[in-house]
PDB file of N, CA, C and O in Angstrom, chain B, residues numbered from 101:
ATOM      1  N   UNK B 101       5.725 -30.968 -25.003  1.00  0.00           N
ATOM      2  CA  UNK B 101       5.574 -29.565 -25.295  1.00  0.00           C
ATOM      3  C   UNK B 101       6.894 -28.869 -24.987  1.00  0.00           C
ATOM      4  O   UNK B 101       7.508 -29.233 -23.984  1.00  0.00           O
ATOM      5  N   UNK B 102       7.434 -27.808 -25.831  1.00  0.00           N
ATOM      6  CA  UNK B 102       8.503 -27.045 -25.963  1.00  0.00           C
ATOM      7  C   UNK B 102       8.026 -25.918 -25.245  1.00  0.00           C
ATOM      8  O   UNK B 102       7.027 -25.377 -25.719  1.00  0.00           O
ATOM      9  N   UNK B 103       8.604 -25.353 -24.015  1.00  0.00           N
ATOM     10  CA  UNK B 103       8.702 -24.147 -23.335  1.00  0.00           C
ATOM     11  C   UNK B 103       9.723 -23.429 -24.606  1.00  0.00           C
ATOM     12  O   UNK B 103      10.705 -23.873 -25.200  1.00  0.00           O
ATOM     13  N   UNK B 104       8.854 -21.899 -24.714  1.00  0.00           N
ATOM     14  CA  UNK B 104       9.718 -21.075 -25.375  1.00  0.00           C
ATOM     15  C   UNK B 104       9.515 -19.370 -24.510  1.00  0.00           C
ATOM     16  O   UNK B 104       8.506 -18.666 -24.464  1.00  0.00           O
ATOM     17  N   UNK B 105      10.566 -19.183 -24.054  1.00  0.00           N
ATOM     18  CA  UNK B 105      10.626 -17.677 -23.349  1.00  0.00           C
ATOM     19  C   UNK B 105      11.129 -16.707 -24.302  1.00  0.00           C
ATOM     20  O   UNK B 105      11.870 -17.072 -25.214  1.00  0.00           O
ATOM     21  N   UNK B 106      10.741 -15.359 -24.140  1.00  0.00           N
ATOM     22  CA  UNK B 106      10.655 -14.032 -24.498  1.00  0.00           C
ATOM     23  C   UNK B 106      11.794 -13.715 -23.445  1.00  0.00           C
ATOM     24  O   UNK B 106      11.763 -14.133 -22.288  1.00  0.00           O
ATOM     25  N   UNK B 107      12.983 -12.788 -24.069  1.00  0.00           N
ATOM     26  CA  UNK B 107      13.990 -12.634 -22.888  1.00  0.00           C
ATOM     27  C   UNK B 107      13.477 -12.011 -21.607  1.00  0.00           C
ATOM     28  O   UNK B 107      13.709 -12.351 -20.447  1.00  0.00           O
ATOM     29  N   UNK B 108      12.654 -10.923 -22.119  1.00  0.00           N
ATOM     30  CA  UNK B 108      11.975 -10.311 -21.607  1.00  0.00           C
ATOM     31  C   UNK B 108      11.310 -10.993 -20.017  1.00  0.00           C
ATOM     32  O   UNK B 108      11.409 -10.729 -18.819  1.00  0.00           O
ATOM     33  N   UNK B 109      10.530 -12.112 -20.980  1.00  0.00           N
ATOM     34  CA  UNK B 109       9.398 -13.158 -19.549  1.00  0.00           C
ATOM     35  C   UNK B 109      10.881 -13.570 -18.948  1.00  0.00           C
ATOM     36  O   UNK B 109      11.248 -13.450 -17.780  1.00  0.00           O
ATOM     37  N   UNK B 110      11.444 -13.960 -19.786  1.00  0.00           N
ATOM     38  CA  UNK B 110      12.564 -14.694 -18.804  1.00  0.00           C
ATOM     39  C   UNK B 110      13.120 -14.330 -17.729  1.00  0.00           C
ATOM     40  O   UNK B 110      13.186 -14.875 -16.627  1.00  0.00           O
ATOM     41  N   UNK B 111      13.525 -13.347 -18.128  1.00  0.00           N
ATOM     42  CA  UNK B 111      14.100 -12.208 -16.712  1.00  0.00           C
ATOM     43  C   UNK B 111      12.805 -12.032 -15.836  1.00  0.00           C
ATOM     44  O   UNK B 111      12.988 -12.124 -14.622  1.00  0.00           O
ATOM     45  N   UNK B 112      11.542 -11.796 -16.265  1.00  0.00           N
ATOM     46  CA  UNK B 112      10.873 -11.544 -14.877  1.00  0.00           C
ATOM     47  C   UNK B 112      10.426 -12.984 -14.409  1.00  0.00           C
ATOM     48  O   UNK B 112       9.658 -13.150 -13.462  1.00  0.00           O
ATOM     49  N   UNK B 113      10.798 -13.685 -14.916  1.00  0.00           N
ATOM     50  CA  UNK B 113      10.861 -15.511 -14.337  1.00  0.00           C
ATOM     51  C   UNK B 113      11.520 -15.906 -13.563  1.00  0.00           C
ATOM     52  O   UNK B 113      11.271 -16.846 -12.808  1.00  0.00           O
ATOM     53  N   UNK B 114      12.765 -15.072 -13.619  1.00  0.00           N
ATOM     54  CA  UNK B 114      14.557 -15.578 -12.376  1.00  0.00           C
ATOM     55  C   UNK B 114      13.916 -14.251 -11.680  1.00  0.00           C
ATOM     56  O   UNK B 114      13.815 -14.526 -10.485  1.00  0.00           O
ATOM     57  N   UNK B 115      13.553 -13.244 -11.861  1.00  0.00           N
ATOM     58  CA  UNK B 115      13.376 -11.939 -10.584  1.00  0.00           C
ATOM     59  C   UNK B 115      12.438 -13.042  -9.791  1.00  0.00           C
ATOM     60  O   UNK B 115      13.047 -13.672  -8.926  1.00  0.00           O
ATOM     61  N   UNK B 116      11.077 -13.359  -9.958  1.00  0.00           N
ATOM     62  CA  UNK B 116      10.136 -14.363  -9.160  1.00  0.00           C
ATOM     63  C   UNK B 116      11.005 -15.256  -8.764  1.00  0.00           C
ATOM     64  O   UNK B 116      10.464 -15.564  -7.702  1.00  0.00           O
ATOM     65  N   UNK B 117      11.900 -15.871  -8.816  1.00  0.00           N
ATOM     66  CA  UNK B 117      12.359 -17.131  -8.221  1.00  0.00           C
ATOM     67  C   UNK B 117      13.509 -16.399  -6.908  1.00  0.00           C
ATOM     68  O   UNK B 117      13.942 -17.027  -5.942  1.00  0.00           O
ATOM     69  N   UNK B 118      13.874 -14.578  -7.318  1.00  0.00           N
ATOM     70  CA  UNK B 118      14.975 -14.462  -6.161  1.00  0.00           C
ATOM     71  C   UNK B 118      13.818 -13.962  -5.333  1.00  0.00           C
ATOM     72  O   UNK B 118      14.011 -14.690  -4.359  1.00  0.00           O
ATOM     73  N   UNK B 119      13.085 -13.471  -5.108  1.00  0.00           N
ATOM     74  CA  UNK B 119      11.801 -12.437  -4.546  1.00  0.00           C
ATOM     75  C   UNK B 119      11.087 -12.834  -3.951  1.00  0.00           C
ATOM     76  O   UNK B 119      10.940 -12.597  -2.753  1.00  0.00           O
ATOM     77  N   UNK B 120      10.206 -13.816  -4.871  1.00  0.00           N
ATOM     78  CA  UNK B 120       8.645 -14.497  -3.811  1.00  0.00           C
ATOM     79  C   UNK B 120       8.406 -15.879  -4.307  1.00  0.00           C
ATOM     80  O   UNK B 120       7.913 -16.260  -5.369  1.00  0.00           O
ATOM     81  N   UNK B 121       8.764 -16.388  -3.522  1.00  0.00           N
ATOM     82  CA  UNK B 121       8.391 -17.811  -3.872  1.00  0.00           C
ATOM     83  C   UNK B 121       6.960 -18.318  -3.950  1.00  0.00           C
ATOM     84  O   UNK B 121       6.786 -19.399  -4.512  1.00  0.00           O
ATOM     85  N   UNK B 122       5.811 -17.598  -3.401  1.00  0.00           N
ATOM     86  CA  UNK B 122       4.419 -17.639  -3.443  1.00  0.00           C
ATOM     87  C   UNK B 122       4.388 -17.489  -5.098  1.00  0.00           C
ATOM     88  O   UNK B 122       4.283 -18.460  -5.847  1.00  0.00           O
ATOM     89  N   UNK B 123       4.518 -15.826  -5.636  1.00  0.00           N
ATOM     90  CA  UNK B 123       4.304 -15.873  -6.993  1.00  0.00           C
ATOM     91  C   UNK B 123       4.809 -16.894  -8.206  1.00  0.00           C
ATOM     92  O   UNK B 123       4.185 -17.196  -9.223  1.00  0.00           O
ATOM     93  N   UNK B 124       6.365 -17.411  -7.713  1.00  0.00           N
ATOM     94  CA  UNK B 124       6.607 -18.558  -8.413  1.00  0.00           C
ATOM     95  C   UNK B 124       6.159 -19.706  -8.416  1.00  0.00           C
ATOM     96  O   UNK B 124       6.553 -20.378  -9.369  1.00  0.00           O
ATOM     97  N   UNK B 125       5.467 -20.215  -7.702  1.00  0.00           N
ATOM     98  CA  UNK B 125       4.703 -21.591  -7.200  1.00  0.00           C
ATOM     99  C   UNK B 125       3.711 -21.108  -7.689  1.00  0.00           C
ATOM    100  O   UNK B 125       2.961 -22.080  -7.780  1.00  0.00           O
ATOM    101  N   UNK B 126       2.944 -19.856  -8.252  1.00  0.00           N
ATOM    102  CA  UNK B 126       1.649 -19.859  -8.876  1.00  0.00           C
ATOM    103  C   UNK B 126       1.721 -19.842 -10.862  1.00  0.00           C
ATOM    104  O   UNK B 126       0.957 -20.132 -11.782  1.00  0.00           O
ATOM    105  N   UNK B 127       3.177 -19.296 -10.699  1.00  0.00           N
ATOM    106  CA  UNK B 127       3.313 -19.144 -11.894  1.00  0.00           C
ATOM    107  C   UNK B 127       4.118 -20.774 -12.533  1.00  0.00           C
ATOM    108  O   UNK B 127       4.285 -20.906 -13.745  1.00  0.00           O
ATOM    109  N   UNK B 128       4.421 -21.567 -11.833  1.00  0.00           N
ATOM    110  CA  UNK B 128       4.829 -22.835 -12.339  1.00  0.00           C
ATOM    111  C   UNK B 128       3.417 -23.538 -12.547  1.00  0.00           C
ATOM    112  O   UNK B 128       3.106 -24.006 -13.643  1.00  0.00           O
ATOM    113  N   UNK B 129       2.269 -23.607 -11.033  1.00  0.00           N
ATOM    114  CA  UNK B 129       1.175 -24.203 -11.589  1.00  0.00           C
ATOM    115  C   UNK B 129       0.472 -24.324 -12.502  1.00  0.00           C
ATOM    116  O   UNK B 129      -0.143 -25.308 -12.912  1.00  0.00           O
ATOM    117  N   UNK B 130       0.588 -22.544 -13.131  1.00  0.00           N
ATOM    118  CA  UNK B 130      -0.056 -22.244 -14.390  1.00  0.00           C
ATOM    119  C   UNK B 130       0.654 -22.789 -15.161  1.00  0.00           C
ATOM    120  O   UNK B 130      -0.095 -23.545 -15.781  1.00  0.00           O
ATOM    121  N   UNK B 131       1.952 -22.931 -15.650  1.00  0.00           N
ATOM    122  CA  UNK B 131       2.538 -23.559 -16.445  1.00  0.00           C
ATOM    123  C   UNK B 131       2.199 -25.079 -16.705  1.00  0.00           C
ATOM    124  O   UNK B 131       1.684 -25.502 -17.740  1.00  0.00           O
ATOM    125  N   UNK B 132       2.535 -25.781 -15.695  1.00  0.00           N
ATOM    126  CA  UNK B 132       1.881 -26.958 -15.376  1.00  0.00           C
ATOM    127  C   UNK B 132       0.667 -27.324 -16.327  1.00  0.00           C
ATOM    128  O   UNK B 132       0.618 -28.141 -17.247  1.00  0.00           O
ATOM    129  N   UNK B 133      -0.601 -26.202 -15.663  1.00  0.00           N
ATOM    130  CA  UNK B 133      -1.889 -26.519 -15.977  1.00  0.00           C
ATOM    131  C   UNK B 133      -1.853 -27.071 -17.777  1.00  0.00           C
ATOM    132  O   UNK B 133      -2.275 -28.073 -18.354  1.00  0.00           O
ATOM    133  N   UNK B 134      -0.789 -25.270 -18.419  1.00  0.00           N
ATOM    134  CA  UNK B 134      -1.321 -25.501 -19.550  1.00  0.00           C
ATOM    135  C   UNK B 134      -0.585 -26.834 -20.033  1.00  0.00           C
ATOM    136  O   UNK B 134      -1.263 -27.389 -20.898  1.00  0.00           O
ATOM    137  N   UNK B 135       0.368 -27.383 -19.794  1.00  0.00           N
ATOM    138  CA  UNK B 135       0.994 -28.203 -20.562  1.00  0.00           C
ATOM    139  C   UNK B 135       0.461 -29.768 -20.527  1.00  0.00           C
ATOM    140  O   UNK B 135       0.680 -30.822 -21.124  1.00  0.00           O
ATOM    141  N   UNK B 136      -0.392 -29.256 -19.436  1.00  0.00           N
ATOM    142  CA  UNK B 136      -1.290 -30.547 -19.146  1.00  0.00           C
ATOM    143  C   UNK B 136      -2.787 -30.628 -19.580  1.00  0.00           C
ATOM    144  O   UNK B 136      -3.481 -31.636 -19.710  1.00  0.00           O
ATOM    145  N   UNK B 137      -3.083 -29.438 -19.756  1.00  0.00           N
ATOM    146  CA  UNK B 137      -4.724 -29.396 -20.712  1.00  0.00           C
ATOM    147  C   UNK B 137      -4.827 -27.701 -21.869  1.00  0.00           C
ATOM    148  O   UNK B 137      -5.448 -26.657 -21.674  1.00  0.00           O
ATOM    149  N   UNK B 138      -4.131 -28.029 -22.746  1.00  0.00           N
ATOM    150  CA  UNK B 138      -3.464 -26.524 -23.541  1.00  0.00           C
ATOM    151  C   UNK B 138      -4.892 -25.999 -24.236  1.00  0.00           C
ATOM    152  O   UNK B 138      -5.096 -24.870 -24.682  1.00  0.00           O
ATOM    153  N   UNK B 139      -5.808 -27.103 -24.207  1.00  0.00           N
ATOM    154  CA  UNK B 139      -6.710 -26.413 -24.509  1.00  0.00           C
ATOM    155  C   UNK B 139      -8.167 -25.526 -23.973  1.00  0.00           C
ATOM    156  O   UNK B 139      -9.059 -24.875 -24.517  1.00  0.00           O
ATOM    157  N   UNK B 140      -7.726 -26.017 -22.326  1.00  0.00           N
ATOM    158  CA  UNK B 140      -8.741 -25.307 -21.331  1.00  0.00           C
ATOM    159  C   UNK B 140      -7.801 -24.643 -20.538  1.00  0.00           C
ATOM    160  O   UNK B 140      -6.599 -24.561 -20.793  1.00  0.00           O
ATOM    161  N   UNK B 141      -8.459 -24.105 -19.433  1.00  0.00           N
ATOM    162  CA  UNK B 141      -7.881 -22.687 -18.367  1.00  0.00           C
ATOM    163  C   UNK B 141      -8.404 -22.802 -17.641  1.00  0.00           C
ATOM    164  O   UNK B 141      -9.499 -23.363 -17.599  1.00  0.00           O
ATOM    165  N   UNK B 142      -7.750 -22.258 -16.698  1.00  0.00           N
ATOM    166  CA  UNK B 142      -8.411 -22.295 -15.162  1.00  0.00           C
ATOM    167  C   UNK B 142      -9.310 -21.611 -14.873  1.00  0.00           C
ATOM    168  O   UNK B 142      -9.890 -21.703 -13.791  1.00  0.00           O
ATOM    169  N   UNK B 143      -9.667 -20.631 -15.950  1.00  0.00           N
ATOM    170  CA  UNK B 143     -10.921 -19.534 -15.384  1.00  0.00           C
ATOM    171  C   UNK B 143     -10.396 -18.200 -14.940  1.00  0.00           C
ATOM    172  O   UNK B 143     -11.115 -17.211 -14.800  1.00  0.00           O
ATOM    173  N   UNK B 144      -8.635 -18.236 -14.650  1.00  0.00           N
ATOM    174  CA  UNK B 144      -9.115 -16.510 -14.139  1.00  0.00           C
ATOM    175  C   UNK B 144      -8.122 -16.061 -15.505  1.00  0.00           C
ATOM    176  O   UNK B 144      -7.092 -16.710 -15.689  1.00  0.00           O
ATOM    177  N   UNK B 145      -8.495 -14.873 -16.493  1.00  0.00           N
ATOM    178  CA  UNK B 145      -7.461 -14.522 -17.044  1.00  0.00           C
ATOM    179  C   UNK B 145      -6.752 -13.602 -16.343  1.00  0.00           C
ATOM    180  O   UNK B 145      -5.691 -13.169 -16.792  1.00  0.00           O
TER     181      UNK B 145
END
């Protein structure tokens, strides 16, 4: 699977990585999740 960013997401992707490392470790899992089952979710939108 091809990651494709919006400049937009992008920048608030490197702000999470200088800021909070909690929110980035939630937002990689999600990434993770989908690239590993793209057609289910974890349940919270």
């Amino acid at each position: 699977m091809i990651l494709s960013w919006a400049d937009h997401a992008w920048n608030d992707y490197l702000y999470w990585q200088k800021t909070d490392k909690k929110i980035l470790k939630r937002i990689n899992l999600l990434i993770e999740n989908i690239k590993r089952h793209p057609f289910e979710g974890s349940g919270n939108p």
